[in-house]
Backbone as a chain_set.jsonl record, in Angstrom:
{"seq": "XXXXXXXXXXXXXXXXXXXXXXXXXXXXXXXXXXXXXXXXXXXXXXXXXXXXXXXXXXXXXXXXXXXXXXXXXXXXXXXXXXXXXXXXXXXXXXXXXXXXXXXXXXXXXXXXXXXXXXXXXXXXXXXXXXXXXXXXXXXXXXXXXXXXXXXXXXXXXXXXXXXXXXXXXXXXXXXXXXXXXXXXXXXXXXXXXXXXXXXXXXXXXXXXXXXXXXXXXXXXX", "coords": {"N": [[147.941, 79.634, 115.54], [148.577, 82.201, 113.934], [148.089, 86.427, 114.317], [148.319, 87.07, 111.098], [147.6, 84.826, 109.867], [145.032, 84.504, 110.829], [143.777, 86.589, 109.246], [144.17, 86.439, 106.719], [142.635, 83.859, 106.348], [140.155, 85.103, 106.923], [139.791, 86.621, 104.773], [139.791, 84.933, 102.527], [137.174, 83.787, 102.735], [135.748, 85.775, 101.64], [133.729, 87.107, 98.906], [134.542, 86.802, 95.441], [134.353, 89.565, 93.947], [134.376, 91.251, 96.461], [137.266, 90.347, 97.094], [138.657, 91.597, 95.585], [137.665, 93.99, 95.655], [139.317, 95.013, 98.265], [141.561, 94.747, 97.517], [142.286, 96.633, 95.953], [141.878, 98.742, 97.75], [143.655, 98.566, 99.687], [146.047, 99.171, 98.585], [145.474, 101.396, 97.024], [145.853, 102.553, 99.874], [148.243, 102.55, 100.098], [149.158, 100.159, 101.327], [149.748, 97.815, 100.548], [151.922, 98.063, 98.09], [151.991, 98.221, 94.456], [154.06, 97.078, 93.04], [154.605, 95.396, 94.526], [153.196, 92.782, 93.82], [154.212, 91.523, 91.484], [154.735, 89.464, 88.588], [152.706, 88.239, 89.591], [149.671, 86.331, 88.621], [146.452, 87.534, 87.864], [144.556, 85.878, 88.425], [145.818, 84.528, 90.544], [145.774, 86.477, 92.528], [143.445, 87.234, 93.023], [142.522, 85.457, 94.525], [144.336, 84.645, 96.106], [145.573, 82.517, 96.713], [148.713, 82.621, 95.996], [149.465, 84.482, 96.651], [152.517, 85.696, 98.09], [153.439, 85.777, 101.617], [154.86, 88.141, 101.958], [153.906, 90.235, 100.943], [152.266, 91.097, 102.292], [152.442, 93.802, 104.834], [153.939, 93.616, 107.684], [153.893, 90.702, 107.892], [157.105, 89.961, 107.973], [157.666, 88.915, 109.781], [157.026, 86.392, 111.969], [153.71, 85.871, 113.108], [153.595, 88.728, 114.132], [151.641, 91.745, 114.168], [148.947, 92.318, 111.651], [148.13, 95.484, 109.64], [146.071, 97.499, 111.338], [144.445, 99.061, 109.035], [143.885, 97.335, 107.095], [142.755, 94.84, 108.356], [140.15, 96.604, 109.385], [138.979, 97.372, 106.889], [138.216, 94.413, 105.754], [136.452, 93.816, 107.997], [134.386, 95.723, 107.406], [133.823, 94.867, 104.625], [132.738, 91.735, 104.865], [130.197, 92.362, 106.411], [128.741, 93.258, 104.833], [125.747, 92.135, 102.187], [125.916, 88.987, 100.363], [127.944, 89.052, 97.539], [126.069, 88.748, 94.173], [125.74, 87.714, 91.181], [123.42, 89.007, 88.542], [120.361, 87.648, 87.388], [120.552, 85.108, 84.912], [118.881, 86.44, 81.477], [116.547, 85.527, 79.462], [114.932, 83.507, 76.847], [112.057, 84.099, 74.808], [108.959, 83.071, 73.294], [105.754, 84.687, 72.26], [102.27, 84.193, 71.657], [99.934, 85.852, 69.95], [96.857, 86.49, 69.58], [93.616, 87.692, 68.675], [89.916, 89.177, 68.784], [86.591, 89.787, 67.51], [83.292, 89.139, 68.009], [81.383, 89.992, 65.394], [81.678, 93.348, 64.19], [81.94, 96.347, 64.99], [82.114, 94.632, 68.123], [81.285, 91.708, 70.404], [84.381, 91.641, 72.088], [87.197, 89.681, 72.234], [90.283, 87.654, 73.471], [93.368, 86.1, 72.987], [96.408, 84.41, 74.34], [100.06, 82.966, 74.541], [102.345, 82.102, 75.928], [105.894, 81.222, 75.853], [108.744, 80.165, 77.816], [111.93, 79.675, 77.455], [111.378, 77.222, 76.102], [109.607, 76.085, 78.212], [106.548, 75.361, 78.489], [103.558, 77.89, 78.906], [100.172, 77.89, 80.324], [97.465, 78.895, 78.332], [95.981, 81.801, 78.081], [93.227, 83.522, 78.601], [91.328, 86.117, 77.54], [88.441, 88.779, 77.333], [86.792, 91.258, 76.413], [84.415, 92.806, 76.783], [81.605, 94.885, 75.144], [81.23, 96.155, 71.548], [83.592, 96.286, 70.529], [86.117, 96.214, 67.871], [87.929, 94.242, 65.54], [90.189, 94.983, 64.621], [90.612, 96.474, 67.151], [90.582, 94.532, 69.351], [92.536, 92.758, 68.461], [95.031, 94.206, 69.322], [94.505, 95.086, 71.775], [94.93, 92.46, 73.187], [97.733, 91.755, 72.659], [98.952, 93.558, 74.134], [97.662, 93.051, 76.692], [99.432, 90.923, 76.945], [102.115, 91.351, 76.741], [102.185, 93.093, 78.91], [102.005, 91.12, 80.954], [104.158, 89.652, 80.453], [105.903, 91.336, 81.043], [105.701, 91.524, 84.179], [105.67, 88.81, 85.296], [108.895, 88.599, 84.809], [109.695, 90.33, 86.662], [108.955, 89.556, 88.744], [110.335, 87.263, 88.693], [112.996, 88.3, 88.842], [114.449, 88.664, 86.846], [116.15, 90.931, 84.277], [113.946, 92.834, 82.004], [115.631, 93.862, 80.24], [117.728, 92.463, 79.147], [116.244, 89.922, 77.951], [115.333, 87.983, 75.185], [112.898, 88.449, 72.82], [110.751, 87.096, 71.105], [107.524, 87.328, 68.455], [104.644, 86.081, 67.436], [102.024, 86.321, 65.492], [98.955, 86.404, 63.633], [98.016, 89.035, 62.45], [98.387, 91.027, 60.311], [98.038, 93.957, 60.108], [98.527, 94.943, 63.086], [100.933, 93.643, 63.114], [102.362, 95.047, 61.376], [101.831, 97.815, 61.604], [102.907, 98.415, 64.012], [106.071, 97.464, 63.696], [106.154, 99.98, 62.014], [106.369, 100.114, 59.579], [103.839, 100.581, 58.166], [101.365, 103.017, 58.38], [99.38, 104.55, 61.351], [96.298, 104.929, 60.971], [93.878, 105.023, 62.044], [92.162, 106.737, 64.367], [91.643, 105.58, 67.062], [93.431, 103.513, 66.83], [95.454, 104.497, 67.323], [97.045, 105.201, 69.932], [97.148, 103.101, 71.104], [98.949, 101.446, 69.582], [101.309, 103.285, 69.89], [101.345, 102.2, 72.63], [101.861, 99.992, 73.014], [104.464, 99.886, 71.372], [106.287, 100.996, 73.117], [106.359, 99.44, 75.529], [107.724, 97.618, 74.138], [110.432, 98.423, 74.074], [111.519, 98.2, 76.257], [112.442, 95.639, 76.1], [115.627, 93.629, 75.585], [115.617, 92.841, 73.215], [113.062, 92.489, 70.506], [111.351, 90.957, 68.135], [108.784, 90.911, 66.021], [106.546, 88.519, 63.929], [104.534, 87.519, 61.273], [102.302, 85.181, 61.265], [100.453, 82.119, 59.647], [97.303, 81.75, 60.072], [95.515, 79.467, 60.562], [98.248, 78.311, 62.099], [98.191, 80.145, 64.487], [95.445, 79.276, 65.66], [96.004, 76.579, 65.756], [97.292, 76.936, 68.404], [96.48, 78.578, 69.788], [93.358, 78.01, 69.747], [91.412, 78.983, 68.161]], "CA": [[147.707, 80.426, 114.331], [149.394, 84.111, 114.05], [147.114, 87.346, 113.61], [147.873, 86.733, 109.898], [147.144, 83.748, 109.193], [143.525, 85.033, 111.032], [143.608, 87.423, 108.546], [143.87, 85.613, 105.569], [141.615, 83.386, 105.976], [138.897, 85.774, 106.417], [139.708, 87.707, 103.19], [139.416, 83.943, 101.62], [135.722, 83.182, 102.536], [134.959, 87.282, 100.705], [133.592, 86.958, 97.886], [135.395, 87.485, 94.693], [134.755, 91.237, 94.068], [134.655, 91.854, 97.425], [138.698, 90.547, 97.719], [139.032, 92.954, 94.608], [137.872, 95.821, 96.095], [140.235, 94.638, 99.449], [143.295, 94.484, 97.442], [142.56, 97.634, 95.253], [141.877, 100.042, 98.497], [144.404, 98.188, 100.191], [146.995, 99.287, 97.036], [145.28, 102.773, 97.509], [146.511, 103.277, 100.99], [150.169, 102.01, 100.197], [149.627, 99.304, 102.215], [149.828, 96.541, 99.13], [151.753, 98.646, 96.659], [151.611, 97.479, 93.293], [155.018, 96.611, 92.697], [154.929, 93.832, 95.167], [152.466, 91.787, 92.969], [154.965, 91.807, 90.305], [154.643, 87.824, 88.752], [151.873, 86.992, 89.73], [148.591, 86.216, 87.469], [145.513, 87.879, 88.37], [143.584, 85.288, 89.053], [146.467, 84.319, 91.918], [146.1, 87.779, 92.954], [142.205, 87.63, 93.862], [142.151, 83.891, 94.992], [144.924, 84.542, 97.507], [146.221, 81.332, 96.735], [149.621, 82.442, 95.399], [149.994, 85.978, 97.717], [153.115, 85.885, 99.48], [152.691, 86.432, 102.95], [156.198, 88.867, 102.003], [153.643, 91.134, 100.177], [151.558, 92.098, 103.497], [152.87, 94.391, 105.651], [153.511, 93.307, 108.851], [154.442, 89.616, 107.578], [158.115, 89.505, 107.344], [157.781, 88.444, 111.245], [155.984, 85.27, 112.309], [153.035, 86.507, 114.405], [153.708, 90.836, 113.756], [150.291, 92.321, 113.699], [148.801, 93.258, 110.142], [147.606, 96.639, 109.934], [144.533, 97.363, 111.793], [143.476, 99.572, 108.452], [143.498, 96.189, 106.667], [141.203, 94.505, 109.095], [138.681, 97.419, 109.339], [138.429, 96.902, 105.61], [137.987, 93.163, 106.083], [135.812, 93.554, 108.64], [133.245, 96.081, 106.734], [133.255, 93.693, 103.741], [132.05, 90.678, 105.783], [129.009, 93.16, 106.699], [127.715, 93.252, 103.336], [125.737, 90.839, 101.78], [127.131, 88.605, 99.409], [127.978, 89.745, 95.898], [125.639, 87.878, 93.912], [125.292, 87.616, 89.586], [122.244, 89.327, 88.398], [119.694, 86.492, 86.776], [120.454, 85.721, 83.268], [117.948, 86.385, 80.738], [116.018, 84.829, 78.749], [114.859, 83.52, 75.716], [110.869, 84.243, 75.027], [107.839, 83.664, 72.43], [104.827, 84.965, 72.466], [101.826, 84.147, 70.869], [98.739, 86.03, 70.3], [95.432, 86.751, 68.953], [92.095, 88.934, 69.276], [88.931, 89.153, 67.447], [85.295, 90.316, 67.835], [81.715, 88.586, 67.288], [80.688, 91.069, 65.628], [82.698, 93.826, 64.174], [82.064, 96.139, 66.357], [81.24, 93.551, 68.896], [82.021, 91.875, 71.798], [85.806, 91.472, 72.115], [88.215, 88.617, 72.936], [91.859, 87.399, 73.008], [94.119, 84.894, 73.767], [97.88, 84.546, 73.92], [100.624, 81.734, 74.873], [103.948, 82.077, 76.499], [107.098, 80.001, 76.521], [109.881, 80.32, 77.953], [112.88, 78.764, 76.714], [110.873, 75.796, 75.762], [108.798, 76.013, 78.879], [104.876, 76.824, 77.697], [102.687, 78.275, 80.4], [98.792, 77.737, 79.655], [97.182, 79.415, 77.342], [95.217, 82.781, 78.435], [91.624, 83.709, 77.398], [90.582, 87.581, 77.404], [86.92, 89.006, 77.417], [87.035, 92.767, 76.537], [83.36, 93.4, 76.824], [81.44, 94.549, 73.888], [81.981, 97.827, 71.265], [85.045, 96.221, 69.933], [86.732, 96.003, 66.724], [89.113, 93.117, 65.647], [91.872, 95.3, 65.236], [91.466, 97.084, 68.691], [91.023, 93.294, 70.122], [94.179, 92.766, 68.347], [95.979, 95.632, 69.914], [94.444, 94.927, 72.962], [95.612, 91.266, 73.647], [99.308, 92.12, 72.627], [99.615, 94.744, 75.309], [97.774, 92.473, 78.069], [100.11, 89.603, 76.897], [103.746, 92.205, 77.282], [102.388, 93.745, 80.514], [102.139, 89.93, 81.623], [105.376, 89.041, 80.494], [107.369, 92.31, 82.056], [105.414, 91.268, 85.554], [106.16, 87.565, 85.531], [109.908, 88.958, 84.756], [110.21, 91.173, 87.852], [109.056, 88.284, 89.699], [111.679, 86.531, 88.918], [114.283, 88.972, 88.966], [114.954, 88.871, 85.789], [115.598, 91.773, 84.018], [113.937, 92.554, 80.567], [116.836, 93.993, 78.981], [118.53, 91.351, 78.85], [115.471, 89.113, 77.162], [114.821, 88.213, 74.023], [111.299, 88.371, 72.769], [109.448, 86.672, 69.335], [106.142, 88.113, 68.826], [103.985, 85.595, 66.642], [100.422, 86.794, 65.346], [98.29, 86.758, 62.221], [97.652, 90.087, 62.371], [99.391, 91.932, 59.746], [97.625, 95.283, 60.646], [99.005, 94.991, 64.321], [102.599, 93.587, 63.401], [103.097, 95.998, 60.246], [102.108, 99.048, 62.456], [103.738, 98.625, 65.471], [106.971, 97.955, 63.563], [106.667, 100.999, 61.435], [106.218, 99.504, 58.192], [102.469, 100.563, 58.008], [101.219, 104.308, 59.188], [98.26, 104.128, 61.919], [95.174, 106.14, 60.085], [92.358, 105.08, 62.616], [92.299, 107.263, 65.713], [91.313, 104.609, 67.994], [94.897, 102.715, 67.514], [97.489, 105.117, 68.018], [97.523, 105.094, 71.483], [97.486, 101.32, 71.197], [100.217, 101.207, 68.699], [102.481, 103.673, 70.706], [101.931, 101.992, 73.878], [103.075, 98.555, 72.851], [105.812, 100.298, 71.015], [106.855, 101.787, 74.591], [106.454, 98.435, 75.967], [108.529, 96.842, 73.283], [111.213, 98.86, 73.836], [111.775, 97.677, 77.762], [113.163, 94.267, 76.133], [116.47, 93.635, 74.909], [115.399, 92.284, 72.083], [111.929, 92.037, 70.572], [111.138, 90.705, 67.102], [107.408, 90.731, 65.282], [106.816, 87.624, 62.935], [103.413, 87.06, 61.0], [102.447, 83.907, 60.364], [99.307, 81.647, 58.901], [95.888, 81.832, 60.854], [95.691, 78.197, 61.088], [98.809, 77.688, 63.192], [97.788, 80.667, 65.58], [94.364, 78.315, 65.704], [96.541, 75.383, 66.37], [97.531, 76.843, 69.307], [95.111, 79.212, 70.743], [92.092, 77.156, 69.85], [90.357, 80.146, 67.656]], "C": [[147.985, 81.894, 114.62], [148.132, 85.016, 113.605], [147.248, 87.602, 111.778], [147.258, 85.803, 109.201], [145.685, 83.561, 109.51], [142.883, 85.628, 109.935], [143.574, 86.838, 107.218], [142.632, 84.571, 105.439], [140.439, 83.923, 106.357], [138.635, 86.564, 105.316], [139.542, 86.448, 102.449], [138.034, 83.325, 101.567], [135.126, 84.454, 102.005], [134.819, 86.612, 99.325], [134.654, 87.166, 96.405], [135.919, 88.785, 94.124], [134.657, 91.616, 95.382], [136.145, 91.967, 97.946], [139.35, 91.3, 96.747], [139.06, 93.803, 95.123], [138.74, 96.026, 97.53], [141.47, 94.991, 98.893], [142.92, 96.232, 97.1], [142.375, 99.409, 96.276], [142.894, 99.676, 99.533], [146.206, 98.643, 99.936], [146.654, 101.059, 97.546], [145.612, 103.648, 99.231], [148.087, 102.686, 101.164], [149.87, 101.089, 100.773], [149.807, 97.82, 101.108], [150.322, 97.249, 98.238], [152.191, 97.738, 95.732], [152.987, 96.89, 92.681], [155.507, 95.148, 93.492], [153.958, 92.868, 94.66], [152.949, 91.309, 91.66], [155.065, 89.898, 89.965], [153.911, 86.995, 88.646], [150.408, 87.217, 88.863], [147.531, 86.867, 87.871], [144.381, 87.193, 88.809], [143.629, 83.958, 90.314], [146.073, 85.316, 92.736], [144.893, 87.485, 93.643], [141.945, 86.491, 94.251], [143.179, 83.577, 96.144], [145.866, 83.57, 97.628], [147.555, 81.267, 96.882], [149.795, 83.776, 96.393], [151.036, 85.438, 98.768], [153.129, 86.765, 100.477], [154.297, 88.189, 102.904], [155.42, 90.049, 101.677], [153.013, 92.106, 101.292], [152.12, 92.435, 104.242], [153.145, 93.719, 106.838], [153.962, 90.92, 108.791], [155.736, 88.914, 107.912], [158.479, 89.076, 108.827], [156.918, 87.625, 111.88], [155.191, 86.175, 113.551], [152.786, 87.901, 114.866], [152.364, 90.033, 113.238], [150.157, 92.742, 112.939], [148.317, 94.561, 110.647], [146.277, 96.347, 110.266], [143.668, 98.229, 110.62], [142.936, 98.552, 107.394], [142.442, 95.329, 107.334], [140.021, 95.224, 109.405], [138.192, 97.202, 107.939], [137.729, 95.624, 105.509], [136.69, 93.109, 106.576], [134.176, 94.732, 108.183], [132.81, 95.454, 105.408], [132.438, 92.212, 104.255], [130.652, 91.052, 106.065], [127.965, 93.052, 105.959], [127.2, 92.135, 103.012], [126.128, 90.559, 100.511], [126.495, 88.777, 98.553], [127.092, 88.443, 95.187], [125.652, 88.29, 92.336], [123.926, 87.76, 89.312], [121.577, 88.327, 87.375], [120.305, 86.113, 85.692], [119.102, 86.047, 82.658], [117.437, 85.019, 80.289], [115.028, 84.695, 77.435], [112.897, 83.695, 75.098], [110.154, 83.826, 73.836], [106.426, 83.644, 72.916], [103.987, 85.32, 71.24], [100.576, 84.474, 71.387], [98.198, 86.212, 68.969], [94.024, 87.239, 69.681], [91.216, 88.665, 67.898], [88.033, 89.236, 67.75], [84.189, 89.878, 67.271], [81.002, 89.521, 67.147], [81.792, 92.334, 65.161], [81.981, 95.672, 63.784], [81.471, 95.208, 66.957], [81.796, 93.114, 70.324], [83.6, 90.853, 71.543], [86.471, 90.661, 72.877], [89.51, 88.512, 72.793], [92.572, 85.779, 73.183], [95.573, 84.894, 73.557], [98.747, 83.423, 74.624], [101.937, 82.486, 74.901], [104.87, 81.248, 76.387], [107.968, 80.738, 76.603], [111.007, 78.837, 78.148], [112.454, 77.342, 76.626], [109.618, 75.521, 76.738], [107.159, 76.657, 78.588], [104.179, 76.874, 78.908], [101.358, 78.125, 79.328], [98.43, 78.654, 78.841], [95.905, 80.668, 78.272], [94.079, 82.773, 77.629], [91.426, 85.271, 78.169], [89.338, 88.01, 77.287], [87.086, 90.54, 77.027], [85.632, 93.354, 76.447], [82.962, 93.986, 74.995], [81.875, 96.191, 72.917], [83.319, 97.485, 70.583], [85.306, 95.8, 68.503], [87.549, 94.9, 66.327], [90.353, 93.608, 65.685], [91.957, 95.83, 66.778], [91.706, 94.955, 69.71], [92.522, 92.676, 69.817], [95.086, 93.293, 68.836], [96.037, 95.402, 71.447], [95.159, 93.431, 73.604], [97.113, 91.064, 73.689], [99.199, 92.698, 74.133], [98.719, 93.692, 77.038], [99.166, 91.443, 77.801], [101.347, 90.343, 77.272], [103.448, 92.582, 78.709], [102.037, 92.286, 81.324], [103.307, 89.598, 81.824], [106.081, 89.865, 81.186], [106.496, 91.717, 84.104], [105.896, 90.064, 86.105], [107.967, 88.058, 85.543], [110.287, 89.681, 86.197], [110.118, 90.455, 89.055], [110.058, 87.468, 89.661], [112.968, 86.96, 88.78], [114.778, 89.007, 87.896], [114.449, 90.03, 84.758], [115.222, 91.877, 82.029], [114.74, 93.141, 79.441], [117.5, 93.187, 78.541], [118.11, 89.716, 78.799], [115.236, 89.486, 76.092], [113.213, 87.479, 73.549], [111.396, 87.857, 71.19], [108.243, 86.65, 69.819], [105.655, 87.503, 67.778], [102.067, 86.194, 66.643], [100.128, 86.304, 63.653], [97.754, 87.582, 61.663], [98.887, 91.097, 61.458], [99.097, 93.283, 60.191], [98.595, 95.74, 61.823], [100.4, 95.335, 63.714], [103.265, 94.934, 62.078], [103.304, 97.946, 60.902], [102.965, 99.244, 63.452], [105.71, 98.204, 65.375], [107.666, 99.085, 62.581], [106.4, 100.84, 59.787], [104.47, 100.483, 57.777], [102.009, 101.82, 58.746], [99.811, 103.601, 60.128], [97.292, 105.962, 61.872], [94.106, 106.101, 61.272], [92.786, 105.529, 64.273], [92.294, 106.226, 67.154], [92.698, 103.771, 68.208], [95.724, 103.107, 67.371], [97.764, 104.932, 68.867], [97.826, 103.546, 71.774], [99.028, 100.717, 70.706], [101.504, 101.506, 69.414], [102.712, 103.238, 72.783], [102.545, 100.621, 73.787], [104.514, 98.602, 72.16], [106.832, 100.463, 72.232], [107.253, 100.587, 75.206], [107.492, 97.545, 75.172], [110.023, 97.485, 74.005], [111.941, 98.492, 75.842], [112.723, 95.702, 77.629], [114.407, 94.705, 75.055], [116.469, 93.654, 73.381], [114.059, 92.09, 71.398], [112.074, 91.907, 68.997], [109.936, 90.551, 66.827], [107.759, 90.028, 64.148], [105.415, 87.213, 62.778], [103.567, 85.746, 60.952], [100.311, 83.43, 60.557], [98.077, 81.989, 60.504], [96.004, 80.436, 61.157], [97.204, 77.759, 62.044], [98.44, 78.975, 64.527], [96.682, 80.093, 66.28], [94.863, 76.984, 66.175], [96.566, 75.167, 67.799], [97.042, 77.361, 70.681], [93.718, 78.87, 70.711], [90.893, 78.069, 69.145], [91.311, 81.407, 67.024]], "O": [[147.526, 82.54, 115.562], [147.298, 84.623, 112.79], [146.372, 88.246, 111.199], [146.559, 85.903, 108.193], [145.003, 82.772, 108.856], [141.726, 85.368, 109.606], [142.457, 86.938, 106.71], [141.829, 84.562, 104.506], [139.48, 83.184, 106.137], [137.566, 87.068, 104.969], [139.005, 86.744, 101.382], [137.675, 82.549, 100.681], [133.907, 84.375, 101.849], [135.581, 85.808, 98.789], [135.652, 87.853, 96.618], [137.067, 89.154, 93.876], [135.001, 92.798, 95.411], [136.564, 92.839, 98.707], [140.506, 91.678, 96.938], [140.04, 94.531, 95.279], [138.852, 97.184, 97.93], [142.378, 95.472, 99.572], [143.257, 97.062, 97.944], [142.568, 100.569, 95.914], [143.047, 100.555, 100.381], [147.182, 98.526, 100.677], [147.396, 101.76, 98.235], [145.592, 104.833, 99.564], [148.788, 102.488, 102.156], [151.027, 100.772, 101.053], [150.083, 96.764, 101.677], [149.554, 97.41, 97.289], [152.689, 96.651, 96.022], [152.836, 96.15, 91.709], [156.324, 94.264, 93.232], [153.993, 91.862, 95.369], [152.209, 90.768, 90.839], [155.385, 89.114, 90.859], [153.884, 85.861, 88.167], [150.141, 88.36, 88.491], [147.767, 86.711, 89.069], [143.428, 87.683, 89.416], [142.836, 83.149, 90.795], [146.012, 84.955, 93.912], [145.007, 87.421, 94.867], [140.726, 86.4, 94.4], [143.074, 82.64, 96.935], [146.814, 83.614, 98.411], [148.035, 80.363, 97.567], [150.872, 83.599, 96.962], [150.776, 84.932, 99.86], [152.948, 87.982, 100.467], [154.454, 89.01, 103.807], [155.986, 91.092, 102.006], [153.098, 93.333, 101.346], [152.684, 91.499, 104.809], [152.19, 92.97, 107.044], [154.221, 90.189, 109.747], [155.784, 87.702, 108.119], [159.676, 88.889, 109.043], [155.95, 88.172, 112.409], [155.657, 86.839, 114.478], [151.992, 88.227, 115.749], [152.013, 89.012, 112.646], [150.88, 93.721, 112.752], [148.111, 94.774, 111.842], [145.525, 95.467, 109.846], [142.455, 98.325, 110.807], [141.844, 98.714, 106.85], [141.336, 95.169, 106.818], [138.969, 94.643, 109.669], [137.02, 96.855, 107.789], [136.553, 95.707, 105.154], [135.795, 92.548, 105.944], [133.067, 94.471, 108.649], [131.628, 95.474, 105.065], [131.396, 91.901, 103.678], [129.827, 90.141, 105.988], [126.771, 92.849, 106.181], [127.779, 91.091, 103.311], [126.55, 91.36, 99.677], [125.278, 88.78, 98.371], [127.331, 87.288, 95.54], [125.546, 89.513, 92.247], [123.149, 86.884, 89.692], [122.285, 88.128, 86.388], [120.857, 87.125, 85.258], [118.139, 85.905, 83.412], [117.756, 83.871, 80.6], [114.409, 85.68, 77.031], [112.656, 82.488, 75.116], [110.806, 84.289, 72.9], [105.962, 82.852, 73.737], [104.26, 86.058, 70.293], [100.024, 84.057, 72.405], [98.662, 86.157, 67.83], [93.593, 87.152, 70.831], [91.443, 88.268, 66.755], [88.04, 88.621, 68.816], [83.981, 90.142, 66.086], [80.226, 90.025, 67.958], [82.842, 92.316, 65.805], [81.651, 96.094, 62.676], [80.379, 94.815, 66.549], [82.461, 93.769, 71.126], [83.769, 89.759, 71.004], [86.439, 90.779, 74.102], [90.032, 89.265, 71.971], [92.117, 84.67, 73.464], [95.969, 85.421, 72.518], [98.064, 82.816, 75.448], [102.414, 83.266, 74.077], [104.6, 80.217, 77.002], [108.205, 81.721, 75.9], [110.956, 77.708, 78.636], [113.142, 76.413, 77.049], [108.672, 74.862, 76.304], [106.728, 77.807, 78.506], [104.216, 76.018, 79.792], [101.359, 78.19, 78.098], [99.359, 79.418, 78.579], [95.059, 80.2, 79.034], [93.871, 82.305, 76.509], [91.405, 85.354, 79.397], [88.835, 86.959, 76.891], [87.915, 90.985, 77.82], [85.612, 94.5, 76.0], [83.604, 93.723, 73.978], [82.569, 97.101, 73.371], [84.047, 98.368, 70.131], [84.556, 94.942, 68.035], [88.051, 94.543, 67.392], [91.329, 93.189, 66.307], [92.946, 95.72, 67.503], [92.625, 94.459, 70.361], [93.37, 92.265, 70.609], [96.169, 92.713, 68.759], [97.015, 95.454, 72.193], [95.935, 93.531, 74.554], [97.683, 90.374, 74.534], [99.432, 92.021, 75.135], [99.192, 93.731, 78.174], [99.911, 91.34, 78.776], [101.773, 89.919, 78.346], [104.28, 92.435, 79.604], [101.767, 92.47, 82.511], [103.743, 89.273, 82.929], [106.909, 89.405, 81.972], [107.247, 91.697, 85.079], [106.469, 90.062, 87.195], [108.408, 87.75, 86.65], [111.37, 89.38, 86.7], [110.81, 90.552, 90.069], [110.595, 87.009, 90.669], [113.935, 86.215, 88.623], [115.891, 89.53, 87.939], [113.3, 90.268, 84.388], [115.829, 91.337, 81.105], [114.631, 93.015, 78.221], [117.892, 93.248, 77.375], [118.74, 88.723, 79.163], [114.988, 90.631, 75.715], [112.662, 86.42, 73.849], [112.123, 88.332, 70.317], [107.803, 86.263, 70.901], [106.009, 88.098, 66.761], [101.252, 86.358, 67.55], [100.931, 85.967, 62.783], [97.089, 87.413, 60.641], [99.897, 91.665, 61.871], [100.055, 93.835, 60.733], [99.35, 96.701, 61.676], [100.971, 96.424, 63.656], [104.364, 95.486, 62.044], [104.17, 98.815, 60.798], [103.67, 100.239, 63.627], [106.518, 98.409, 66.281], [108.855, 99.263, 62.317], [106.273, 101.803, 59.03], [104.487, 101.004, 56.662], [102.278, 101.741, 59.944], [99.278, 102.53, 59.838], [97.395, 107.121, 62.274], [93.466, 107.133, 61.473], [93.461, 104.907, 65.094], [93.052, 106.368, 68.114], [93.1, 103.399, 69.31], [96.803, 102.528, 67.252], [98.869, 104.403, 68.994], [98.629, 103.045, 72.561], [99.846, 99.941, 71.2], [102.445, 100.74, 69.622], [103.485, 103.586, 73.676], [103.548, 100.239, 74.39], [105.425, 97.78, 72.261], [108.003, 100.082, 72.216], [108.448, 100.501, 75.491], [108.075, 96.691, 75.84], [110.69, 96.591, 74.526], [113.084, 98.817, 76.165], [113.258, 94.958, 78.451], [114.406, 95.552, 74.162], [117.145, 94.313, 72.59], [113.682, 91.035, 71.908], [112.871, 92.685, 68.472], [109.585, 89.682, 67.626], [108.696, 90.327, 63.407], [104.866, 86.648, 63.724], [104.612, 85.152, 60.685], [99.378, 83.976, 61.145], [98.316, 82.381, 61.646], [96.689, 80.194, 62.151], [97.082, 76.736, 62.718], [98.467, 78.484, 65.655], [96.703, 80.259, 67.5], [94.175, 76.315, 66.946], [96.231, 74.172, 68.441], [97.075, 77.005, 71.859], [92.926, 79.347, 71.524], [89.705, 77.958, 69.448], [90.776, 82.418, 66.57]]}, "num_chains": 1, "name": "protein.A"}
């Protein structure tokens, strides 16, 4: 086997942008210029498959040494670790509810996850007592998002590129926090604008009321 045919087949186990960025600084030091690729498809070009050996320097002689600035390239790509595709996303709903025995009183929640079909158990909340139904409302949203962006970072996946549905029976909550509805009571601005803040970390987030009895279906209260 000739010092090219060495050479080739270590630019064929690089990844795919890694034999991109091979050809294209390879091209940038004349040593591949661009007129000798003339033909061929681009997805001959980075698969090697179809590269005549006429195009690399150092070729047109069985066994002539390639350039050694081609193998230092080579040989600092190999270094790196491999190019990998960042997670995909994914598809989310989330379902909550809050409410207080007692209004003020003592404060609870609960909320339900799935992902893409997958449901994780169902959470239960305690917020001690002093509470309102809307702040328990306010409050169980924002544990339930700062759950979901944590479970997300755990799995590498990032939340821009998730989409969120936000089921409640809380019109108060969902009408404020998408704007529809001003927030008069001092106590839930800061609530309002921090799940806003939090909203805004997903690709996608949608708020969708719906009946009391199916939030009861599923959170048990």
């Amino acid at each position: 086997m000739t010092a090219l045919d060495d050479l080739l087949a270590a630019i064929a186990k690089l990844e795919p942008k890694q034999r991109e960025r091979l050809l294209r600084r390879a091209q940038q030091m004349d040593l591949l210029p661009e007129e000798s690729f003339a033909g061929l498809e681009e997805e001959d070009l980075l698969s090697l498959d179809a590269v005549p050996r006429s195009v690399i320097p150092g070729a047109e002689t069985a066994g002539e040494p390639t350039p050694a600035l081609i193998e230092e390239e080579v040989s600092a790509l190999e270094q790196e670790a491999p190019v990998t595709d960042p997670p995909p996303g994914v598809h989310m709903e989330l379902v909550f509810d809050g409410g207080s025995k007692g209004n003020p009183g003592q404060g609870y929640g609960s909320y339900l996850i799935s992902w893409d079909g997958e449901v994780d158990p169902v959470v239960r909340l305690d917020f001690g007592p002093d509470m309102t139904n809307n702040e328990a409302e306010y409050d169980t949203l924002t544990a339930a998002l700062e759950a979901v962006l944590a479970e997300l970072e755990d799995m590498g996946i990032d939340p821009a590129a998730t989409e969120l549905q936000i089921l409640g029976d809380s019109l108060l909550v969902i009408n404020q926090v998408t704007g529809k509805w001003r927030v008069k009571e001092p106590r839930l601005k800061p609530r309002c604008a921090g799940i806003q803040e939090l909203l805004e970390r997903f690709g996608e987030s949608v708020l969708v009321h719906q009946p009391r009895e199916k939030s009861v279906a599923l959170l048990g209260h």
